[in-house]
Wavefront OBJ file of the C-alpha trace (Angstrom):
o trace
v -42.844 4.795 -16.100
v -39.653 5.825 -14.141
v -40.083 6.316 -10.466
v -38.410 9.433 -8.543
v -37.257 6.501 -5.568
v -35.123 9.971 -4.456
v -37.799 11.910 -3.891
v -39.632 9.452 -2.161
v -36.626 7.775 -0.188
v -36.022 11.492 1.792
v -38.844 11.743 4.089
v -38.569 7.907 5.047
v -35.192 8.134 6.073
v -35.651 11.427 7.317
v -38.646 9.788 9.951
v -36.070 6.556 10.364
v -33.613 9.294 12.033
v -36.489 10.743 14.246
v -37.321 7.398 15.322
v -33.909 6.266 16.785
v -33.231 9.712 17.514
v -36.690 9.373 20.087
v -36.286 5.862 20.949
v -35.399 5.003 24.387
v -32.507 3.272 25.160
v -32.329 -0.031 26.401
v -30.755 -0.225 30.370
v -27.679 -2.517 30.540
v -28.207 -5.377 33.343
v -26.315 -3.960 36.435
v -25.677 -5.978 39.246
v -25.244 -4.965 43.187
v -22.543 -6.785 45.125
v -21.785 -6.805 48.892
v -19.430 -7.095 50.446
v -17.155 -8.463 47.111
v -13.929 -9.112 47.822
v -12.407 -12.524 48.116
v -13.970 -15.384 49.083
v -13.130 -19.764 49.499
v -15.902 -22.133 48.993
v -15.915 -26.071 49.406
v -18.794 -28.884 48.096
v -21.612 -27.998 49.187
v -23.620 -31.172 51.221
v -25.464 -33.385 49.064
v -23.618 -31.988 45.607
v -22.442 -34.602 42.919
v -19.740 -33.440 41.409
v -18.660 -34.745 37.873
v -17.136 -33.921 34.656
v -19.469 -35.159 31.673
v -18.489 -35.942 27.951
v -21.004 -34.698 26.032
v -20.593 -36.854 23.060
v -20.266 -40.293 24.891
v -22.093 -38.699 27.905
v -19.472 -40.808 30.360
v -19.599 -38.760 33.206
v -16.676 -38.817 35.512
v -17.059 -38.691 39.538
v -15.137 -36.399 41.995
v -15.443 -36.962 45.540
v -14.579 -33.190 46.037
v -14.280 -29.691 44.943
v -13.149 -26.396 46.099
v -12.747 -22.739 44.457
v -11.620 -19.398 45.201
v -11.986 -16.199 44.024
v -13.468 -12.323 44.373
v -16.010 -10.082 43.467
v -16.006 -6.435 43.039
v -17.792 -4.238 45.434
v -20.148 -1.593 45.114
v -23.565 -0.679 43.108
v -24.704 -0.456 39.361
v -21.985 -2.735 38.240
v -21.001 -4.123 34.792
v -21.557 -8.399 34.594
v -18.474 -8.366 32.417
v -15.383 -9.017 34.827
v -17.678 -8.573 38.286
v -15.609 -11.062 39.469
v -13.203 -13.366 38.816
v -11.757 -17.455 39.909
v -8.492 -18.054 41.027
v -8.588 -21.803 42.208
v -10.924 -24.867 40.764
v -9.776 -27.861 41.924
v -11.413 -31.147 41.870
v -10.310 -34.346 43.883
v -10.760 -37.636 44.051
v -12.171 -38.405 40.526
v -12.429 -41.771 39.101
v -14.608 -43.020 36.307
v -15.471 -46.816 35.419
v -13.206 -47.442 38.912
v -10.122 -45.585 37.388
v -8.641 -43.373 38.624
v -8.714 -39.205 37.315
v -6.628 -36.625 37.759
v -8.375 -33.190 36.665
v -6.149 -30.306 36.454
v -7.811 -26.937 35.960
v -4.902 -23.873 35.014
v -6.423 -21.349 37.106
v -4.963 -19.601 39.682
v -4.199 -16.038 40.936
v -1.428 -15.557 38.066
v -3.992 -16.722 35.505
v -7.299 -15.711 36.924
v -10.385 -16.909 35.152
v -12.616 -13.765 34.645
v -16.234 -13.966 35.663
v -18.962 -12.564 33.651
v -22.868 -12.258 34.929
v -25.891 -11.501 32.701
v -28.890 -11.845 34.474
v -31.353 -12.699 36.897
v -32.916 -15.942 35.972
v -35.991 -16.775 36.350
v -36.467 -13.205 37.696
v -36.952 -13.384 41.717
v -34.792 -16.061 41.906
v -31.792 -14.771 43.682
v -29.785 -17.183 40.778
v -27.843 -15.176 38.855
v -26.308 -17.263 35.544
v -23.174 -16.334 33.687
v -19.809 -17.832 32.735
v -16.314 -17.877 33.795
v -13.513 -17.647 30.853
v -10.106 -18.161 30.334
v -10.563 -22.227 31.487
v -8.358 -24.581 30.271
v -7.838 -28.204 31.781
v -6.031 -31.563 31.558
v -7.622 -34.741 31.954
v -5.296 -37.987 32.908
v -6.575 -41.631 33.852
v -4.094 -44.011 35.459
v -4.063 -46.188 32.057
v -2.300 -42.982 30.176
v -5.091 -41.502 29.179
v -3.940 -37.723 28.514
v -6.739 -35.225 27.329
v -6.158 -31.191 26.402
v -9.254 -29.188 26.902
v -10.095 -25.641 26.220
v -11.996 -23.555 23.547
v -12.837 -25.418 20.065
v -9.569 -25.808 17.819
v -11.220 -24.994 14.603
v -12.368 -21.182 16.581
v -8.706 -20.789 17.432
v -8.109 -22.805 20.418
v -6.627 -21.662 23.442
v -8.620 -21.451 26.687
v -12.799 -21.795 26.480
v -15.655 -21.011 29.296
v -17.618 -22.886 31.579
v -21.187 -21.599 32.264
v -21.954 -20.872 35.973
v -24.452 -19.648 38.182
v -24.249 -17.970 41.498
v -27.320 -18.038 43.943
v -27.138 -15.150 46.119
v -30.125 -16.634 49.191
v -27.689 -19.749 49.923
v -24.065 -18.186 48.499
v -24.266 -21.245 46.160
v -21.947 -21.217 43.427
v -22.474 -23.709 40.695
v -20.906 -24.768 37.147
v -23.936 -26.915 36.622
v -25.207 -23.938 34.283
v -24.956 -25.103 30.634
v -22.145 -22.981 28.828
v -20.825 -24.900 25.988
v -17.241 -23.810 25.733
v -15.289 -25.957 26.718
v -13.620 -28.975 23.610
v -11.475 -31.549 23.958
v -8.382 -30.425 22.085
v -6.072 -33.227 21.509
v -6.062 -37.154 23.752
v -4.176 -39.905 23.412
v -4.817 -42.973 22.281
v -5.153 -44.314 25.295
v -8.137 -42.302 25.078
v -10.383 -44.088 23.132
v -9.496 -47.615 22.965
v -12.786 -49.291 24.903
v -10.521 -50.189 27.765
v -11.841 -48.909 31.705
v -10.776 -45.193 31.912
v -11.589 -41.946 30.496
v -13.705 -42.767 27.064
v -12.723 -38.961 25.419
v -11.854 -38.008 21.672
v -10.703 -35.105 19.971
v -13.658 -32.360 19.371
v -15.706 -34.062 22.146
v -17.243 -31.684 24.499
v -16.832 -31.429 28.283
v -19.368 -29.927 30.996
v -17.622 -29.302 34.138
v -21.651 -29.742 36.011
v -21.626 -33.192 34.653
v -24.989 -33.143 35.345
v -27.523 -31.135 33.026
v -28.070 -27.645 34.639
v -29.191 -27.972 38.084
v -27.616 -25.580 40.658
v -27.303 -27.957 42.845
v -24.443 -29.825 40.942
v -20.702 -28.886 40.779
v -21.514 -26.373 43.535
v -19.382 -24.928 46.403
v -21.176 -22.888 49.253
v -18.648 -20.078 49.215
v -17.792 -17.788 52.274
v -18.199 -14.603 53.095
v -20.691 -15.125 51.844
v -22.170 -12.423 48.932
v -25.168 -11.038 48.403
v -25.699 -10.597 44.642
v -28.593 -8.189 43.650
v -29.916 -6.592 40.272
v -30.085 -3.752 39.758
l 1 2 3 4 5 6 7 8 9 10 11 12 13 14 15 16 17 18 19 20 21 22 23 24 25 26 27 28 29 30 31 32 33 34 35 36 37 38 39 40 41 42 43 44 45 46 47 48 49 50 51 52 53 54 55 56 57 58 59 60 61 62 63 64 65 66 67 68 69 70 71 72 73 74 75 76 77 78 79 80 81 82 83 84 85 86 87 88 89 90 91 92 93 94 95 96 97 98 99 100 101 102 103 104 105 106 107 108 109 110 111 112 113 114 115 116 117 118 119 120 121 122 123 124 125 126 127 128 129 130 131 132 133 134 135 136 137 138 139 140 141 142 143 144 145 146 147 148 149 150 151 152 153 154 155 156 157 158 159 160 161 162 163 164 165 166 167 168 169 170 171 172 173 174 175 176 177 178 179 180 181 182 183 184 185 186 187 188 189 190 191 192 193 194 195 196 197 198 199 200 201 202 203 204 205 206 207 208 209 210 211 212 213 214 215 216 217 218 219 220 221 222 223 224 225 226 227 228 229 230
């Protein structure tokens, strides 16, 4: 028996159509920001700062860090670009009693944009995103020279670092996950078992160093902003 799947196919699609045509949309997450503009922040007291290696999970120390950057102003705003880093800078690192240089390229001529998605866990006041356009150098004082940025079979070039912003203590953290961020290329020197910087090629690097608690890799950043959704 041959089926009329024409016939039967019209009022189907024809109640498909009334259905999205009825359907409410869903609200983008908007974010309220005051005052935005630009802003400093240095360690926060009682933050560990570290850079981890994922794969060997050697987790370098820093005895400090400070960032800069801005956020835009105003109500009902987008999370993509609401803000943006111009400085991360981390000092005094040393892992296995070596000695680390970290080198972050971002700066006001190569700003690292900062995109915001939510409220999480609702209530909070910790709003979790991530910052692109981050790419680093790591060197040890053995010669240890390491490229980072996004993964090299995506493409390369610069990757993300996730980040989180808590709006009741203007806490600003890159303990927030985000897995972005690859080694690229390292030396030899690299990965040899010697004291230093234990990093290969594909490896991948957390600038928390920690897991994902705020209170790692953070900066208490002033004026301080006052970060709302909606």
């Amino acid at each position: 028996m041959k089926y009329k799947t024409g016939l039967l196919a019209l009022p189907a699609l024809t109640l498909a159509s009334a259905a999205l045509l009825t359907a409410p949309a869903l609200a983008a997450t908007t974010f309220t920001v005051s005052p935005g503009g630009a802003w400093s922040g240095t360690q926060a007291a009682g933050s560990t700062v570290g850079i981890r290696d994922a794969v060997s999970n050697q987790v370098t120390i820093c005895s400090g860090l400070a960032v800069t950057g801005s956020f835009k102003s105003g109500r009902g705003l987008s999370g993509t670009g609401i803000g943006a880093l111009t400085k991360i800078a981390f000092t005094g690192c040393k892992v296995e009693g070596v000695a680390v240089t970290v080198t972050v390229q971002t700066s006001a001529a190569n700003p690292a944009p900062i995109n915001l998605t939510q409220e999480f866990p609702a209530g909070s006041t910790v709003f979790t995103g991530q910052a692109t356009n981050i790419s680093l150098t790591l060197d040890d004082a053995r010669g240890c020279h390491a490229v980072v940025g996004a993964k090299i079979l995506s493409g390369g070039g610069p990757g993300f670092t996730g980040l989180a912003y808590r709006s009741s203590d203007h806490r600003l953290s890159f303990a927030a996950g985000g897995k972005g961020l690859f080694v690229q290329s390292a030396t030899a020197q690299c990965d040899n078992g010697a004291a230093g910087l234990d990093v290969k090629q594909f490896d991948r690097i957390d600038l928390g160093g920690f897991g994902d608690s705020i209170a790692d890799s953070s900066v208490i950043i002033s004026p301080a902003q006052k970060i709302s959704s909606p």
